[in-house]
C-alpha positions as CSV (number, residue, x, y, z in Angstrom):
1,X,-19.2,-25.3,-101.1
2,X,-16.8,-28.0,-100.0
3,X,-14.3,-25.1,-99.4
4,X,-16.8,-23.5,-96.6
5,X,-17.4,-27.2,-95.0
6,X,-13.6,-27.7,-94.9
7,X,-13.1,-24.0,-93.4
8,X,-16.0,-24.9,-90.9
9,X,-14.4,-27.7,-89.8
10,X,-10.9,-26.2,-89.1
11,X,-12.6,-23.6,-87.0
12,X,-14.5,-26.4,-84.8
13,X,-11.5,-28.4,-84.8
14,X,-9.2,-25.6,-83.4
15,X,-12.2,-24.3,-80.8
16,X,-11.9,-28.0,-79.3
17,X,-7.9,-27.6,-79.3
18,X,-7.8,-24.1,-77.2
19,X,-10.6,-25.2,-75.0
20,X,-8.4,-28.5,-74.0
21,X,-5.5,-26.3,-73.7
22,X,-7.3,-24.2,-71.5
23,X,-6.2,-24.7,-67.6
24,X,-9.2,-26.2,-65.0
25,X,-10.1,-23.8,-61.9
26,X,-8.2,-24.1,-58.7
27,X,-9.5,-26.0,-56.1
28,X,-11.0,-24.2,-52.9
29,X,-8.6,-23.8,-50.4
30,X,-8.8,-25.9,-47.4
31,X,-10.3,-24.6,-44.2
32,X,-7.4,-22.5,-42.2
33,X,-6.5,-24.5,-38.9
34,X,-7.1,-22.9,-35.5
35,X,-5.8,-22.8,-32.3
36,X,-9.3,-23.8,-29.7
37,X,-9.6,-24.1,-26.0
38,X,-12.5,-25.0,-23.9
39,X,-13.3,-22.4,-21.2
40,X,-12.3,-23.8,-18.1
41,X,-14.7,-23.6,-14.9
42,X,-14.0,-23.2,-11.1
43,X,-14.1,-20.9,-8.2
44,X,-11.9,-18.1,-8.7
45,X,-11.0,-15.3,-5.8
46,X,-12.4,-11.8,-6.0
47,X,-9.9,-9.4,-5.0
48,X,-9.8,-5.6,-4.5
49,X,-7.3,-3.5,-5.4
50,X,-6.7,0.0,-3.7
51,X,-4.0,2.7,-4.1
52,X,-2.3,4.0,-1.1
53,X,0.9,5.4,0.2
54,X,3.5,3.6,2.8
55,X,4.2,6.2,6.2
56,X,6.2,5.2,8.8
57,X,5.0,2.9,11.8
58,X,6.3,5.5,14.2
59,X,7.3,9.2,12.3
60,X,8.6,11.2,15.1
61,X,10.3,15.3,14.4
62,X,13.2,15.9,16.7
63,X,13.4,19.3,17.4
64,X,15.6,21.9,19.7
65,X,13.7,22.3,22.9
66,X,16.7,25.2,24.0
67,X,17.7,28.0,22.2
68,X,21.4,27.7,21.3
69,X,24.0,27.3,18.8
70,X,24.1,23.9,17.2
71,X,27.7,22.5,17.6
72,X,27.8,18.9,16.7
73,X,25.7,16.8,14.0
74,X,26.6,13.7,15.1
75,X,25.1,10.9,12.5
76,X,25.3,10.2,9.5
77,X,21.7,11.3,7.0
78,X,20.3,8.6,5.4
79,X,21.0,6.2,8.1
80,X,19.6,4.0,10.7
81,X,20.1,5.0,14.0
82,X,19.4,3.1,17.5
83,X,17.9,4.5,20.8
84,X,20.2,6.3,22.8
85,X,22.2,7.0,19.8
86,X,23.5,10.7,19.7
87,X,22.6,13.2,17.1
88,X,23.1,16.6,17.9
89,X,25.0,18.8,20.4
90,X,23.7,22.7,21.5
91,X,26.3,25.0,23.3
92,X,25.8,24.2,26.9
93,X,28.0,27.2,28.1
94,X,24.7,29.5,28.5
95,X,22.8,27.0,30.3
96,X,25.2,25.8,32.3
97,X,25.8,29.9,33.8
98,X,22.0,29.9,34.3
99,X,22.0,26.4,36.4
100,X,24.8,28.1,38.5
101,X,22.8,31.4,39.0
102,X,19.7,29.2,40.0
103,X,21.5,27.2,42.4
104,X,23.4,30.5,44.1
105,X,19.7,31.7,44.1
106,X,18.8,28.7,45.9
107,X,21.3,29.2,48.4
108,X,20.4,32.2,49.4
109,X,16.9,31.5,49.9
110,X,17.8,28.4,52.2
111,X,19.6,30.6,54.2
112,X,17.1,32.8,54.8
113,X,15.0,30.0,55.9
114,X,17.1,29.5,58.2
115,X,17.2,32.7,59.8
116,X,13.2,32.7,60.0
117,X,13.2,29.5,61.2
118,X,15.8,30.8,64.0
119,X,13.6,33.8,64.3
120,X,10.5,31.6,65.3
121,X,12.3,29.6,67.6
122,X,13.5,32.4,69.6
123,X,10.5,34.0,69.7
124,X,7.9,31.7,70.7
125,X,9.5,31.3,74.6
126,X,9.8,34.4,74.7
127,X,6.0,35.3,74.0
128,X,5.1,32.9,76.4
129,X,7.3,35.5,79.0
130,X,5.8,38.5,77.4
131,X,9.1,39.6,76.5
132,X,8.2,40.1,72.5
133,X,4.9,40.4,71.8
134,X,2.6,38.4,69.7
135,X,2.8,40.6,66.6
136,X,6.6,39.9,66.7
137,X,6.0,36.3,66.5
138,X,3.3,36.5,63.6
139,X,5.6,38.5,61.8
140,X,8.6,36.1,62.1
141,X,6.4,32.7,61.3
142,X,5.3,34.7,58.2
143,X,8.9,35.4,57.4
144,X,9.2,31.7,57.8
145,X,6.8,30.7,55.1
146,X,8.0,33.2,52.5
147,X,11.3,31.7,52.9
148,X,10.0,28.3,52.4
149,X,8.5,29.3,49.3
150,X,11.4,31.2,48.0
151,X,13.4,28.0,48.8
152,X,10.6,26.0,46.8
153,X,10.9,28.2,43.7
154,X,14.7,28.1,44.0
155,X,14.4,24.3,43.8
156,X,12.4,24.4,40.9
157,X,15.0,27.2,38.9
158,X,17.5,24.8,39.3
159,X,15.1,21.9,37.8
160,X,14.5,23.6,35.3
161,X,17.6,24.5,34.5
162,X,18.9,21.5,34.8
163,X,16.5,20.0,32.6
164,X,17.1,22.8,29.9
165,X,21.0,21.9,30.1
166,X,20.0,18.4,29.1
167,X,18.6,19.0,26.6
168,X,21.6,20.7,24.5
169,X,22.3,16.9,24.2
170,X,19.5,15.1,21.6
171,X,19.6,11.6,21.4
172,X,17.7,9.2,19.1
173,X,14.4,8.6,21.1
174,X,14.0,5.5,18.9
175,X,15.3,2.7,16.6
176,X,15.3,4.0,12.6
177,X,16.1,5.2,9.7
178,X,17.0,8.9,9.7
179,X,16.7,11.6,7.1
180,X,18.4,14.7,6.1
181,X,19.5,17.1,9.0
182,X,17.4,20.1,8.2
183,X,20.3,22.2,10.2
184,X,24.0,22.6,10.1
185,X,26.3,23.2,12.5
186,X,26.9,27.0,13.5
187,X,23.3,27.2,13.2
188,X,20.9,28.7,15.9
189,X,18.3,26.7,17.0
190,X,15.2,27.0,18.9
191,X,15.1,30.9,19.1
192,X,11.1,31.1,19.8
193,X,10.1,28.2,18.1
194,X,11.2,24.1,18.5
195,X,12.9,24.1,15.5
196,X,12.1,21.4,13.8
197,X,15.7,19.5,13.2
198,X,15.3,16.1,11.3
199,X,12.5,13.4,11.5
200,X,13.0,9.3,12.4
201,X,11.0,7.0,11.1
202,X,10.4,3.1,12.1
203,X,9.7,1.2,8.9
204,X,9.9,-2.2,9.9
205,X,7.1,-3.2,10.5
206,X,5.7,-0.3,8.5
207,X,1.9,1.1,7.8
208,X,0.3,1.4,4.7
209,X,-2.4,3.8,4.1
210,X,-5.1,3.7,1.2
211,X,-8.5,5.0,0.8
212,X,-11.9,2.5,-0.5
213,X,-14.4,4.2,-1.9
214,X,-17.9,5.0,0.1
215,X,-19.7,2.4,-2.1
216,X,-16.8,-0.6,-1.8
217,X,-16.3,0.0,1.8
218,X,-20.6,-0.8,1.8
219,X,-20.1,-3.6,-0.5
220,X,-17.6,-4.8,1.8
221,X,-19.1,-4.7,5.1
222,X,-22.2,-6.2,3.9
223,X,-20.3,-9.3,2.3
224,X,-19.1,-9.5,6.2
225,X,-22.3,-8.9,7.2
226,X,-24.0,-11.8,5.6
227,X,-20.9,-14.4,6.3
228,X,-21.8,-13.7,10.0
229,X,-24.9,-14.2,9.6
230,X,-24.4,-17.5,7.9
231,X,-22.1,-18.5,10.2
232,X,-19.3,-18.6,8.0
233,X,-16.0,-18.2,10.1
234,X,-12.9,-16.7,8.9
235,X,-9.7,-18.3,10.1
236,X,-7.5,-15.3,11.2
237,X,-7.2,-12.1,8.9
238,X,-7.2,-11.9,5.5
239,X,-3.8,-11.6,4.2
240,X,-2.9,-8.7,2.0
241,X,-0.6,-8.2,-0.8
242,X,1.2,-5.0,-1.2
243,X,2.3,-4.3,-5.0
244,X,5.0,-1.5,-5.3
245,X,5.8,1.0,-8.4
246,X,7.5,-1.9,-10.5
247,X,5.3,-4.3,-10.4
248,X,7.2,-6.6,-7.7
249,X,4.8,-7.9,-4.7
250,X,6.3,-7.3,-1.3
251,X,7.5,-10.1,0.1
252,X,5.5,-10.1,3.2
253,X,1.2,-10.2,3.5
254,X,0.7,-7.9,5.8
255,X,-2.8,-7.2,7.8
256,X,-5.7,-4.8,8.6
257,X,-4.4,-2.4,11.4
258,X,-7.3,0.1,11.6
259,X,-9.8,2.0,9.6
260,X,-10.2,5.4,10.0
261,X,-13.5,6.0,12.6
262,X,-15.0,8.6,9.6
263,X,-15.5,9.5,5.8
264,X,-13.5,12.2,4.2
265,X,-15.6,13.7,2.6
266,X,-13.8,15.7,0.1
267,X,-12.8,12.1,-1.3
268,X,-15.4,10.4,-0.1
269,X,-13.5,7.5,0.9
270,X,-12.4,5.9,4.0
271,X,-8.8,5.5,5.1
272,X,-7.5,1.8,5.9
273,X,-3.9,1.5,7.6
274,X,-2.6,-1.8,6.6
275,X,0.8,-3.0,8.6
276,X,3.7,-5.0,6.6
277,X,6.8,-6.5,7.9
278,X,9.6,-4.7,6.3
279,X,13.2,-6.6,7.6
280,X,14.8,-5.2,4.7
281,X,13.5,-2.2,4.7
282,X,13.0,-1.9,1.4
283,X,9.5,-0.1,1.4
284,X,10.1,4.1,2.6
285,X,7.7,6.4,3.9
286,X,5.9,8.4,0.9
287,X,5.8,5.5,-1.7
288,X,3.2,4.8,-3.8
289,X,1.6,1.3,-4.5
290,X,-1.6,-0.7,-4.3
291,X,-2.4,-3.2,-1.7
292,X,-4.5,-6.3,-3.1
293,X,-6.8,-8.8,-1.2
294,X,-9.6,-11.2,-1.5
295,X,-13.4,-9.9,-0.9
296,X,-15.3,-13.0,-2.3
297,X,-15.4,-16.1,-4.2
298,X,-17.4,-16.1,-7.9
299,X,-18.4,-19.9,-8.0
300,X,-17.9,-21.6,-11.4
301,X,-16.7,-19.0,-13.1
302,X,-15.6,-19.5,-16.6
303,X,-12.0,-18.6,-17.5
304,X,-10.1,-18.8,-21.3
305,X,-6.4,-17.7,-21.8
306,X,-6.0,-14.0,-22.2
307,X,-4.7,-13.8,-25.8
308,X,-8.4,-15.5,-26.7
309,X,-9.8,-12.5,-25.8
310,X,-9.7,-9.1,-28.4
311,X,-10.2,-5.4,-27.0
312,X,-11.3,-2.4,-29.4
313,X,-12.0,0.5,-27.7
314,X,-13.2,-0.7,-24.3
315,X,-15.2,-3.7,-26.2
316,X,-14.4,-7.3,-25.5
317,X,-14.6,-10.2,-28.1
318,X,-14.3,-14.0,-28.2
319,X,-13.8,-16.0,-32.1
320,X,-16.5,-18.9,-30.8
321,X,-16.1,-22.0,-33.2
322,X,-19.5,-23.8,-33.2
323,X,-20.7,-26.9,-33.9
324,X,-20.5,-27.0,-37.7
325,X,-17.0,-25.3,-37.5
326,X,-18.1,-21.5,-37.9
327,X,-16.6,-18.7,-36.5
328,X,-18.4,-16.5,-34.8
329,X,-17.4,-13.3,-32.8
330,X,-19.6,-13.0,-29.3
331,X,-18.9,-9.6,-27.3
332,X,-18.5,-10.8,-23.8
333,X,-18.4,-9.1,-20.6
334,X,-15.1,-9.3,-18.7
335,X,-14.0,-9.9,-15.2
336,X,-11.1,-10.3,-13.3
337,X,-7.9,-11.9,-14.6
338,X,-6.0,-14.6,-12.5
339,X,-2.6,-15.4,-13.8
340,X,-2.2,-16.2,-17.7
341,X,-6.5,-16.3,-17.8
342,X,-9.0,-14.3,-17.8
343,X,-12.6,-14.7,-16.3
344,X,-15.6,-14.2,-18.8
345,X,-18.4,-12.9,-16.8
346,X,-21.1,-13.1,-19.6
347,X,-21.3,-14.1,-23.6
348,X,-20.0,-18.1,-23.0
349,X,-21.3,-21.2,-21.9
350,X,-19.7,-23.8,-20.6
351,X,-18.3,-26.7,-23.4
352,X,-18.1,-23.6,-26.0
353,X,-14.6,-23.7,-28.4
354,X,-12.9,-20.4,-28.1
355,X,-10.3,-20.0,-30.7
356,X,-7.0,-19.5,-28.4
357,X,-4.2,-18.8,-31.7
358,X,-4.8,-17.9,-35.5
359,X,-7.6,-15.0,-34.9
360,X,-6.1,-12.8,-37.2
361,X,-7.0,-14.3,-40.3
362,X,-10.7,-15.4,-39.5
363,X,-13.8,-13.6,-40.3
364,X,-17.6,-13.9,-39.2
365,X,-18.7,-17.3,-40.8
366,X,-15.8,-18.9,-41.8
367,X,-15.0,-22.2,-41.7
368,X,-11.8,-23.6,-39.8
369,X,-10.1,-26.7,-38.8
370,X,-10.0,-26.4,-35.2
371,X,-7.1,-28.4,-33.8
372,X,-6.7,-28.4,-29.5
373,X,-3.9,-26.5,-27.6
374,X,-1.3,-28.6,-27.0
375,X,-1.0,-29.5,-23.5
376,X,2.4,-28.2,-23.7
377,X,1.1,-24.6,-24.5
378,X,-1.9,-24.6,-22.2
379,X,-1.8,-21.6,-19.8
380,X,-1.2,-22.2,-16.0
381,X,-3.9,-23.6,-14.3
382,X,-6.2,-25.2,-17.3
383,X,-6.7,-28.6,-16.9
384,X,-6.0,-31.2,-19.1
385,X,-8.5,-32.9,-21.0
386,X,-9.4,-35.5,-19.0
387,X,-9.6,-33.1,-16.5
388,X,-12.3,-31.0,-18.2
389,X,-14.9,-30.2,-16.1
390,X,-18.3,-31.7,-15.9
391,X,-20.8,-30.3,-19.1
392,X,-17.5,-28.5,-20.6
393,X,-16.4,-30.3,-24.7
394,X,-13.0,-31.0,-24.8
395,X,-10.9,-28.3,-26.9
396,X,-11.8,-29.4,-30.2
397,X,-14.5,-31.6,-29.5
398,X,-18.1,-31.2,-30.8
399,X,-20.9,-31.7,-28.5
């Protein structure tokens, strides 16, 4: 009996021994810190953006006006040329034998304007005599006016020929940049047709054609519309930005130039020619870009940084931190962006913490330390948080 209570014993005593032993649970981890920002709130611009193609101010063909062999290409492709400047030369040996056939023609005809005038002259005392008779005279003055009007048409023969032996010489009818000769010398040229021999372009300034949709161009007009009516009054044109294939923004705004008087409606759009300065002449006819301008003005809109926001297939989200620290993930409604931010349309209020940095490891519900931005890492144009506006926590603050 004493041998069970001793063996009893042991066990209890070596139960207490491994259950000391035993190592206590680890403590909960603390809540992850977080990266927030407050949504900041102001008037932000509306712009448009449309896709176009640059032309030419002035895109003029050269062509042969003569038919002749082409014997000089005198510039050089690529280039920019000045008025006056020559740049092709036809063979004026042709011509030039037709200009001296006209005026030989012409000579002939004068003389025999002459002689009918002589003719008249002659005639006329002698009618008054009875010495001719008055059929002789009609006869003779008639003379005389056919030989006028040979001598006219003569006079016109050698215009024209003249004119056609001027043009074997083509001259730049304007200052700019040239393109590829679409002939050679040795060629012939003009043999019934203008053939069509290079084209000049003016690109500085230079136009810019895109097309706005039937429903913006409505949108649009009404916005001006209603200004007028409220007597709002816009100082000058608005300016416009033109953005080319690499992303660069041309130097220069450029300005409203026309719109076309009609829809197309195989687009449905309506064309707007939009003219830039271009000194360097870095923008060509036929390139692609999009021109970019303001249409209106959203009034306290509220904008976070744009690496707060998440997007999954066409679905925007914010990580909201509330009141008691919680995450919570809001799909919001996007609008446009405006530098380093990006404008939230609907799903925030103002004085709501958005988490800005550390989204990846949060889930719905957890609990975080939410620490500000540091000012140092704020994007470009948030305010500090003094600055905060009116109704709007500070980042990290709980209202």
């Amino acid at each position: 009996m004493k041998r069970n209570a001793s063996l009893f014993l042991c066990i209890v005593v070596l139960m207490a021994v491994s259950a000391c032993s035993k190592e206590a649970p680890p403590a909960a981890p603390p809540p992850p810190d977080v990266m927030v920002a407050a949504p900041i709130q102001r008037d932000v611009p509306v712009y448009m953006e449309l896709v176009g193609q640059a032309v030419g101010f002035q895109d003029v063909e050269i062509r042969a006006r003569v038919e002749g062999f082409l014997e000089t290409v005198a510039f050089t492709e690529g280039s920019l040329v000045r008025k006056g400047q020559l740049l092709y030369k036809i063979d004026p040996k042709p011509l030039q034998a037709i200009l001296a056939n006209a005026k030989a023609n012409l000579a002939t005809s004068q003389a025999r304007l002459e002689k009918a005038r002589n003719d008249v002259n002659r005639f006329k005392p002698l009618v008054a005599q009875q010495a001719v008779s008055q059929q002789e005279l009609d006869n003779a003055i008639s003379a005389q006016d056919a030989a006028l009007a040979q001598v006219d048409a003569g006079r016109a023969a050698v215009e024209k020929a003249e004119f056609d032996l001027g043009y074997t010489t083509i001259s730049a009818p304007l200052d700019g940049l040239i393109g590829t000769t679409k002939v050679k010398a040795g060629n012939l040229v003009g043999r019934g047709e203008s053939t069509l021999l290079v084209t000049i372009s003016q690109i500085d300034p230079i136009l810019f054609r895109a097309g706005i949709a039937e429903a913006e161009y409505l949108k649009v007009a009404r916005r001006f519309t209603e200004e007028q009516a409220q007597g709002v009054v816009r100082q000058g044109k608005t300016p416009i930005q033109l953005i080319l294939a690499d992303g660069t923004v041309h130097p220069h705004e450029g300005r409203l130039d026309a719109v076309e008087r009609n829809v197309d409606t195989l687009t449905g759009t309506i064309a707007l020619q939009i003219k830039f300065d271009n000194p360097e002449r870095i923008v060509r006819p036929g390139q692609f870009g999009r021109v970019k301008f303001v249409i209106d003005q959203k009034k306290d809109a509220l904008l976070v940084p744009q690496r707060a926001v998440q997007e999954l297939q066409n679905l925007y989200n914010l990580a909201v931190v509330g009141a008691d620290n919680k995450v919570s993930f809001r799909t919001v409604k996007v609008g446009p962006r405006e530098g380093t931010l990006w404008v939230i349309e609907e799903g925030l209020k103002p004085g709501e913490r958005v988490v800005v940095e550390g989204l990846q490891r949060l889930r719905e519900g957890a609990t975080v330390n939410p620490k500000p931005v540091p000012a140092e890492t704020k994007p470009a144009g948030a305010p500090s948080a003094e600055a905060a506006p009116k109704g709007a926590a500070k980042a990290g603050e709980v209202k």
